[in-house]
C-alpha positions in Angstrom: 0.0 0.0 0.0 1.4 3.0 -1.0 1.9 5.3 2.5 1.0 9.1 3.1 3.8 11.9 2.8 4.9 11.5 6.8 5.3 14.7 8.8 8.8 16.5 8.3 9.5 16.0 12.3 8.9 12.2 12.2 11.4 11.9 8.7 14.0 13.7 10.6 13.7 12.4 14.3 13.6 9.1 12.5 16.6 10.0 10.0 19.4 11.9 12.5 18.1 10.5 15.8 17.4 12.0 19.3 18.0 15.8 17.7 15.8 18.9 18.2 14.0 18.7 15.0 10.7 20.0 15.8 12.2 23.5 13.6 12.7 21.4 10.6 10.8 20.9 7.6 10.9 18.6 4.3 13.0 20.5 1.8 14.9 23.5 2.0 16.1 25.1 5.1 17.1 28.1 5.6 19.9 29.2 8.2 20.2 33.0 9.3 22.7 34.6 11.2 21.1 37.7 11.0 17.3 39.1 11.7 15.5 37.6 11.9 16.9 34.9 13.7 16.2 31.1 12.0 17.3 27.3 12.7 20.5 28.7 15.1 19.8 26.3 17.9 20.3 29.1 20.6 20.3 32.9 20.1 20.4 34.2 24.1 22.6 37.0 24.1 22.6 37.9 20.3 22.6 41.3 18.7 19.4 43.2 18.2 19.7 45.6 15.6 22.9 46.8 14.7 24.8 46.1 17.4 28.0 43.8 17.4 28.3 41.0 19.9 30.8 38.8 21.5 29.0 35.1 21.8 31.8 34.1 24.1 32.3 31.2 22.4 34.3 29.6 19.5 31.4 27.3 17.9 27.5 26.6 18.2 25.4 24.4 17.2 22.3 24.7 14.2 19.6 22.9 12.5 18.5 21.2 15.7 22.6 19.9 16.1 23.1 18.9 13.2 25.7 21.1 12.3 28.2 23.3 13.7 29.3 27.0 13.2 33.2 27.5 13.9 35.3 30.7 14.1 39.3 30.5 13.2 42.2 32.8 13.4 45.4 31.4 12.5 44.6 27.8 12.2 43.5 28.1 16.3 40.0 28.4 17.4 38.7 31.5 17.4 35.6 33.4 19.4 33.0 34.0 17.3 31.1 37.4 16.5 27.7 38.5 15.8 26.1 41.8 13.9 22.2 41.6 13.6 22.1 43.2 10.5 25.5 41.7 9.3 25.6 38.0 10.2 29.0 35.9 11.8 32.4 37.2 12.1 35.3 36.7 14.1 35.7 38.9 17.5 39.4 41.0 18.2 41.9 41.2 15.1 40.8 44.6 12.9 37.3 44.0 12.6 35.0 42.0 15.1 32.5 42.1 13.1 33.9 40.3 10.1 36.0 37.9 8.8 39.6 39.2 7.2 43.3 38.3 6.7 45.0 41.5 7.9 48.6 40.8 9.2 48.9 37.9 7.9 46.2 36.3 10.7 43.8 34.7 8.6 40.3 34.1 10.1 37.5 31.7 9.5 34.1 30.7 9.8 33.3 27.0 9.2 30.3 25.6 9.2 30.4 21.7 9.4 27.4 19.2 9.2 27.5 15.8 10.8 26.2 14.2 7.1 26.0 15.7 3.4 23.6 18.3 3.0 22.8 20.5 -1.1 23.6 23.5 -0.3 21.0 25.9 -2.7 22.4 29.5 -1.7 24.8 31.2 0.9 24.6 35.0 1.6 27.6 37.2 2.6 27.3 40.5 3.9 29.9 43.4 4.5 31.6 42.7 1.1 31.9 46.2 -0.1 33.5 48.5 -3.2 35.5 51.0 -2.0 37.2 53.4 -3.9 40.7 54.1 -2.7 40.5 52.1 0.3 41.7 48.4 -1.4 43.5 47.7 -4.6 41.5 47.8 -7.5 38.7 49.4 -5.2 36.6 45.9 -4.8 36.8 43.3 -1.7 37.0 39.8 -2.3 36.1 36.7 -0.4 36.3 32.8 -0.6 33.7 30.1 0.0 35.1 26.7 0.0 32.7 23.6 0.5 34.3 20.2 1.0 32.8 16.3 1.4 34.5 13.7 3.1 37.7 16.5 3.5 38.2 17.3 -0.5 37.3 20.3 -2.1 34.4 19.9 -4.3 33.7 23.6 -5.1 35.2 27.3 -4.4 33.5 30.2 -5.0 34.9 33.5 -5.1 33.0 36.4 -4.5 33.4 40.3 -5.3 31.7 43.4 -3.6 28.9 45.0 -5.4 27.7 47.8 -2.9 29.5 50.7 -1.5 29.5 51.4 2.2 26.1 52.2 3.6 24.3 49.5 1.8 24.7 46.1 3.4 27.8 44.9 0.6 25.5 41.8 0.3 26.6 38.9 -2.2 24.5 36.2 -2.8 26.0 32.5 -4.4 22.8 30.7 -6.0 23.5 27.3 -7.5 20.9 26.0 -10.1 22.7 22.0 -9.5 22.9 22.4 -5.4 26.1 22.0 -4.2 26.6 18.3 -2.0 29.1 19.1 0.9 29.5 18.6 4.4 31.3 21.4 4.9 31.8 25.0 4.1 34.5 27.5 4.7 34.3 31.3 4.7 37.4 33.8 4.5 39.4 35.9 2.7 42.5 34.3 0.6 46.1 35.7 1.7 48.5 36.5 -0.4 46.8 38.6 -2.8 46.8 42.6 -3.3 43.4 42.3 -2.0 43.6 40.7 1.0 44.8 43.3 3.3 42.1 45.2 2.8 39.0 42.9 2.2 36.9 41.4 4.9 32.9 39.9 4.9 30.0 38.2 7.6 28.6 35.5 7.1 24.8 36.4 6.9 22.5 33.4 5.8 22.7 29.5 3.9 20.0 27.8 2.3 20.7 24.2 2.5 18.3 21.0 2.0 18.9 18.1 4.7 17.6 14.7 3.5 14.9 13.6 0.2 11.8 12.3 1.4 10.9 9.5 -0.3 7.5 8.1 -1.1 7.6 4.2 0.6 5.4 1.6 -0.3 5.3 -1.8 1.2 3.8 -4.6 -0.3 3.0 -3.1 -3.5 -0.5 -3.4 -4.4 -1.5 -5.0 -1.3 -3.9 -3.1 1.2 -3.4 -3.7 4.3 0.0 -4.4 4.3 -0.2 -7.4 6.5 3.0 -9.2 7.7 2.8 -12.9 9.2 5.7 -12.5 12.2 6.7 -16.0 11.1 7.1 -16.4 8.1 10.3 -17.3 6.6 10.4 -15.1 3.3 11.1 -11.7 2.4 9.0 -8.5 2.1 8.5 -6.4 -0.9 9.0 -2.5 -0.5 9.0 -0.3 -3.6 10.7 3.8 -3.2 8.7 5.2 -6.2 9.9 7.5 -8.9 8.3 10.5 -10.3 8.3 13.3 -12.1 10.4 15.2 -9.6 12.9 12.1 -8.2 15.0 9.6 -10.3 15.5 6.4 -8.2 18.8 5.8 -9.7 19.7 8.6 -7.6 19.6 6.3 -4.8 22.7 4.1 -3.7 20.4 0.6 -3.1 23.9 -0.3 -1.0 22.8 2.4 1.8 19.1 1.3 1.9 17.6 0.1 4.8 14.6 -0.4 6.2 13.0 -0.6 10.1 17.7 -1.1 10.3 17.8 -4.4 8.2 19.9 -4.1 5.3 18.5 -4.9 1.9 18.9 -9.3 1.8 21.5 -10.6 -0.5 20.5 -13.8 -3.4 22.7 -15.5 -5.4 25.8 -18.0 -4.6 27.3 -16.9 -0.9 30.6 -16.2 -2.8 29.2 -13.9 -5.1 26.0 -12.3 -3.3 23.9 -9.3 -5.0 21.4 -6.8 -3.5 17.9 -8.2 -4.2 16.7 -5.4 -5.3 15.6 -4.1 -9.3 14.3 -1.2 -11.1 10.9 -1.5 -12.6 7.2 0.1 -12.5 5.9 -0.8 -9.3 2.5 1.3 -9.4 2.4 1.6 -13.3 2.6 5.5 -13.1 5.1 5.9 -15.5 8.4 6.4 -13.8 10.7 3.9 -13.0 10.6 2.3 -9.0 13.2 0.8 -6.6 11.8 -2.8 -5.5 14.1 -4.1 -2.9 13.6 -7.2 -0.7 14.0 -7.3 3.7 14.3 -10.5 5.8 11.1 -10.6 7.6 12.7 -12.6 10.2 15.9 -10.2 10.5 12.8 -7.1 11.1 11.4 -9.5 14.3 14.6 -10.5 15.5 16.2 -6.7 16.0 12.2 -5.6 17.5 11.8 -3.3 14.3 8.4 -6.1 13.9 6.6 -6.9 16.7 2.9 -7.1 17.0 2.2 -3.3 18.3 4.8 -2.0 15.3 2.2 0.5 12.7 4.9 1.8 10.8 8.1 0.9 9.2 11.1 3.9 8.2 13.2 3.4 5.4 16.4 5.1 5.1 19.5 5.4 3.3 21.8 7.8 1.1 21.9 8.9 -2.7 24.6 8.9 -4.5 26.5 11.8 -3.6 25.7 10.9 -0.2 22.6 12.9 0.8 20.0 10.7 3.1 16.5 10.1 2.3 14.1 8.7 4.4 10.2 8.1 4.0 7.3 5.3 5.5 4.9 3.2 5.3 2.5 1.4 7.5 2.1 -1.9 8.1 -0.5 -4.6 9.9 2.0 -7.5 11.9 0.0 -10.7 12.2 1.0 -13.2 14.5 2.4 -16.3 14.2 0.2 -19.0 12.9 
């Protein structure tokens, strides 16, 4: 039966665990460090208005913890600043309020997420042109992101207000960038760098792909006999909007049971295939589970409703989506 879209909470309580995710939502998710205020886990003592702040500390956490805002100076933790109009800098050196490379000190902000997320956009602020103040009168600043601890993408970014305005820069990707990490600050070693400095204002970044589960395809209820021996059917259907071949079928797992294996024990292979499950169309992802490896790790017991399914695409973003079930005892 195919399942409803489940609430965004349950996806990601369900997908990252014991996390504060009652602020998220299925899709994009936005991330401001500037007003107003949005998925920073804990804003007591931030700027209102204008004002710059000291948080006091050199990292906190977002998105319900899961990820992490850094400052650096020199390669050494760094305390981190805060400008309500501006966004995140790093506190002492020339500016508090930004980040910069003067003397040779070059200063950071990292952001770090505990899987990959698609970054969509990221918003600097405080990246000005300024006649006479820099060489060649522009600022400049880097964005780095990174997966697995290799660059996959830099972006380099010029000012396009003067002073007065808020020198904000937007980076929009139309293919979202996959990373686990991103990196703010201004290069060294450049005519420019003395004299160029930004804040880190906002990020648009989407956490997981819900998926749309259905278990025992064309069956309704989805009743499962707790003894039997064989395996059960679950189909992630395709669409218009999501390619299943997107999915890596090695990551897939539902209620915590792998995918089951067939074939000789020396040369095993996912049983799983591509086809047209619901005859929509669009091309499905049928994969097999152990019904006795579900009741033997509690993910099937007679009281269970529901069953998650979870796993990763190919460039390592999760998905995660449901379906309900009916257990029937033993006969």
């Amino acid at each position: 039966m195919r399942s409803r879209t489940p609430g965004a909470a349950y996806i990601v309580a369900a997908l990252i665990g014991a996390v504060s995710a009652s602020v998220l939502a299925v899709g994009a998710e936005t991330v401001s460090f500037v007003e107003p205020y949005a998925n920073v886990d804990n804003t007591a003592g931030w700027s209102v208005g204008d004002a710059t702040v000291n948080l006091g500390v050199t990292q906190f956490s977002i998105l319900g913890g899961v990820g992490l805002a850094q400052g650096e100076r020199a390669g050494s933790p760094a305390t981190i600043s805060q400008r309500g109009t501006r966004g995140l800098g790093v506190w002492g050196g020339s500016d508090s309020d930004e980040i910069d490379a003067q003397s040779g000190n070059q200063e950071r902000i990292t952001l770090a997420f505990d899987h990959v997320v698609r970054v969509n956009w990221v918003e600097i602020r405080s990246l000005f042109i300024e006649p006479g103040q820099v060489i060649d009168d522009t600022e400049y600043g880097r964005i780095e992101f990174s997966k697995a601890g290799i660059v996959v993408h830099t972006e380099d970014l010029a000012g396009a207000e003067s002073p007065g305005a808020l020198g904000s820069v937007t980076a929009s990707f139309s293919t979202p960038v996959s990373a686990d990490q991103i990196e703010f600050f201004v290069p060294t070693g450049q005519p420019w760098s003395a004299g160029s400095e930004f804040a880190v204002a906002q990020i648009d970044v989407t956490l997981f792909q819900p998926v749309t589960v259905d278990i025992k395809p064309g069956s309704d209820p989805n009743s499962i006999n707790l003894g039997e021996n064989g395996v059960l059917p679950v189909a992630v259907l395709g669409s218009a909007d999501f390619d299943v071949l997107e999915i890596d079928a090695e990551t897939v797992a539902l209620g915590g049971v792998a995918v089951t294996t067939r074939g000789p024990a020396k040369a095993p292979k996912l049983a799983c295939s591509y086809e047209d499950a619901n005859g929509d169309g669009y091309t499905d992802l049928a994969a097999f589970f152990s019904v006795q490896e579900l009741v033997a790790i509690g993910a099937l017991t007679e009281s269970t409703t529901e069953l998650n399914l979870t796993g990763n695409l190919t460039d390592g973003l999760p998905i995660s989506g449901m379906d309900f079930v009916r257990p029937v005892p033993p006969q």
